[in-house]
N, C-alpha and C positions, 0 to 999 in steps of 0.2 A: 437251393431250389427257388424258382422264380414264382412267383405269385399274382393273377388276373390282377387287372387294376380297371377303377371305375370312371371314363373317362370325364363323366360328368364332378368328378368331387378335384378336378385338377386346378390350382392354382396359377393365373398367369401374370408374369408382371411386364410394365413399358421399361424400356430403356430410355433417358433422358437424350435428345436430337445430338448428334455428334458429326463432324464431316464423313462424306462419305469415303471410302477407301478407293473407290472404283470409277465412281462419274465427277468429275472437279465442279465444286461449284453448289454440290446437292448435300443434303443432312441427312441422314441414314436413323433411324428406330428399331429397334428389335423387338419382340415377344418373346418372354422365356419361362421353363419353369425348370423345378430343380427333378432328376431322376431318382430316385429313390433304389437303396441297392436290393429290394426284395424286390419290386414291378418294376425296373430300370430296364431288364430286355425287353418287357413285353409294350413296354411305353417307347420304348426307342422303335422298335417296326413299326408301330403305330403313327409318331409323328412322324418318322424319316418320310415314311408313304405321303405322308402330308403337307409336305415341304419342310419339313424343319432337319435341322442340324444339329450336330454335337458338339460339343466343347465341352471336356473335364465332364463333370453331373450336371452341365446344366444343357436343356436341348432347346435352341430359339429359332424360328423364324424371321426375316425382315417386315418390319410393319411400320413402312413410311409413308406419311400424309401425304406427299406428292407425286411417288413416283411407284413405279411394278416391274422393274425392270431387271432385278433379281429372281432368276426362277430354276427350280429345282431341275439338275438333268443327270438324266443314267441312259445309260449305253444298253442296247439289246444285245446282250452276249452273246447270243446263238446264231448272230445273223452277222457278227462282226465280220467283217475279213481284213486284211494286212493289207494295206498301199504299199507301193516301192519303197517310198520314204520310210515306213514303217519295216519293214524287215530292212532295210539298212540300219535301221538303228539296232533293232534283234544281232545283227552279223557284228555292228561294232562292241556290242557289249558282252559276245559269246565269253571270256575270257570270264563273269563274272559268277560268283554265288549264289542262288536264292536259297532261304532258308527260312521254313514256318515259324517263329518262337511264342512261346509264351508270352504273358502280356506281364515282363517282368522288366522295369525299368531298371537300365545300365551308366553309368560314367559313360561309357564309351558312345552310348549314344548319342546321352546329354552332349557330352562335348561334340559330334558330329551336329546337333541343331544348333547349339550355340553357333557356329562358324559357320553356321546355314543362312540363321535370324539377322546376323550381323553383317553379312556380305548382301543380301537380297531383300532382309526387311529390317532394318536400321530405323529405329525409330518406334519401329509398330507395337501393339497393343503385346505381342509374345516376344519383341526383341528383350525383355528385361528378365524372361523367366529363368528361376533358380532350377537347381538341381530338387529341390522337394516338390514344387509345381509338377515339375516335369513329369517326376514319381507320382503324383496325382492324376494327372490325364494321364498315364498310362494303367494304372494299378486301380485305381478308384475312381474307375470309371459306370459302373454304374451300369454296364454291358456287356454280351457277349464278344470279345474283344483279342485282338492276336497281333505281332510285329511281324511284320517281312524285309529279313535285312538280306543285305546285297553285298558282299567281301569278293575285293580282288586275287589275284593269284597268290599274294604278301600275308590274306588272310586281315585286310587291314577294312574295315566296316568305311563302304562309301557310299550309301545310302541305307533307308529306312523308312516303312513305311506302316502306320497304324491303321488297320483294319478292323472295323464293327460287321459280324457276322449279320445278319437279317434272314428273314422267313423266305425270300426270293430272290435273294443275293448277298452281295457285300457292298459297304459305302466305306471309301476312302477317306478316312478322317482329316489325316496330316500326313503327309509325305515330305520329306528334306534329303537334302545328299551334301556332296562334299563339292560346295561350288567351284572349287578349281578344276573339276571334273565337266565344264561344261560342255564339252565337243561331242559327250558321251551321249546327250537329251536322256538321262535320266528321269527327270520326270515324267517323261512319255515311256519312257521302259518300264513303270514301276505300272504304268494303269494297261499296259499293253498285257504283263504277267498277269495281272488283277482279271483281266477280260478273258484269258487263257485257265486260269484259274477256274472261274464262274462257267466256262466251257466243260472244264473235266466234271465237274461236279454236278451239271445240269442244272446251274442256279441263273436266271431268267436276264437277271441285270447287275449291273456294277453302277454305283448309286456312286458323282463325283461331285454332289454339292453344286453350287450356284453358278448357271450361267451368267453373265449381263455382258448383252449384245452392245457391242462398241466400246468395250472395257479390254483394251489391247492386254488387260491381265488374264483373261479371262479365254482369248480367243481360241489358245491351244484345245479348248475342251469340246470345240466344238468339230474339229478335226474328227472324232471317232465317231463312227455314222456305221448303222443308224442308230440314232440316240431320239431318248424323248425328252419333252419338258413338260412340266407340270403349269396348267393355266386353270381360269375359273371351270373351263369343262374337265375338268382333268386330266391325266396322262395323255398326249398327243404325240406323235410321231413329229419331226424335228424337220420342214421343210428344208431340202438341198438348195441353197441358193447355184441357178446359173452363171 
């Protein structure tokens, strides 16, 4: 059973300057604090709405001295609709599985991110993670929390994706697949079910974590429209560039 929590008694810490992942050149900061497993849902709706992110128990936001150019975006589900490009991918991936699971960490997944982390993020901060890590961000996490795996015909798991439930939608934590599968754009099929998902269920947004405009890592997110970002006024609708 989850328990109110008092936002004023929360503890936040800095994260020491580090390069940034996203702009070359720039130092990156964080603010974080740890979730706690009795108020960890109701503190997760609380910051997600507020820009912050999850990782394992801990939820931080970017808090860099020089820059703002990380900013929180979700998709209005209700208003989404499907580009060509987008149901061509739906049609290429008809042959595949979805399925809700439990938030119960597998081998098989583990081993599907290891061969994710190592081909597309080689080097990074998650390329090193164990199988008991793994079992941590998924199981102790601290949240209302569920997997969406994705099995071919073979029944063989070629993507997966971690979902934190919220009061007005769902935020994509971590998503990974089977990088030899790239022709597939899985990654845009897994936020396309997610947005379809939020559809049947009448839940407002699908919360995808950080934009940064001109971070070629970044750009696919900006693709699902309309979408908002979060700024000093608050939630704003996502200007269409001509």
């Amino acid at each position: 059973m989850t328990q109110p929590f008092d936002p004023n008694r929360l503890q936040f810490y800095l994260t020491i300057p580090s390069p940034c992942p996203y702009l070359p050149g720039r130092m990156e900061r964080k603010i974080f604090t740890q979730l706690d497993p009795l108020t960890g849902p109701h503190l997760n709706n609380y910051l997600t709405h507020a820009g912050f992110r999850r990782s394992q128990n801990v939820i931080y936001r970017p808090a860099c001295e020089t820059c703002r150019e990380c900013r929180s975006l979700r998709v209005r589900a209700g208003a989404f609709s499907q580009s060509k490009s987008f149901r061509r991918i739906k049609a290429n991936n008809a042959d595949l599985t979805m399925s809700v699971e439990e938030a119960f960490a597998t081998e098989e997944q583990y081993n599907l991110l290891h061969r994710y982390l190592i081909s597309r993020h080689h080097g990074g901060g998650m390329s090193e993670m164990d199988f008991i890590r793994y079992e941590m961000m998924v199981e102790e996490c601290s949240a209302e929390t569920e997997i969406v795996e994705y099995r071919d015909k073979k029944n063989a798991l070629v993507a997966a994706v971690l979902i934190d439930r919220l009061q007005d939608g769902m935020s994509m934590v971590y998503s990974f697949f089977n990088p030899e599968e790239h022709k597939r754009s899985l990654g845009n099929l897994m936020i396309l079910d997610q947005i379809k998902r939020c559809q049947q269920q009448d839940l407002p947004y699908l919360y995808l974590g950080y934009w940064v405009e001109g971070s070629p890592k970044m750009d696919y997110k900006a693709r699902f429209r309309p979408s908002e970002i979060l700024g000093p006024e608050g939630w704003r609708l996502m200007e269409t560039k001509t």
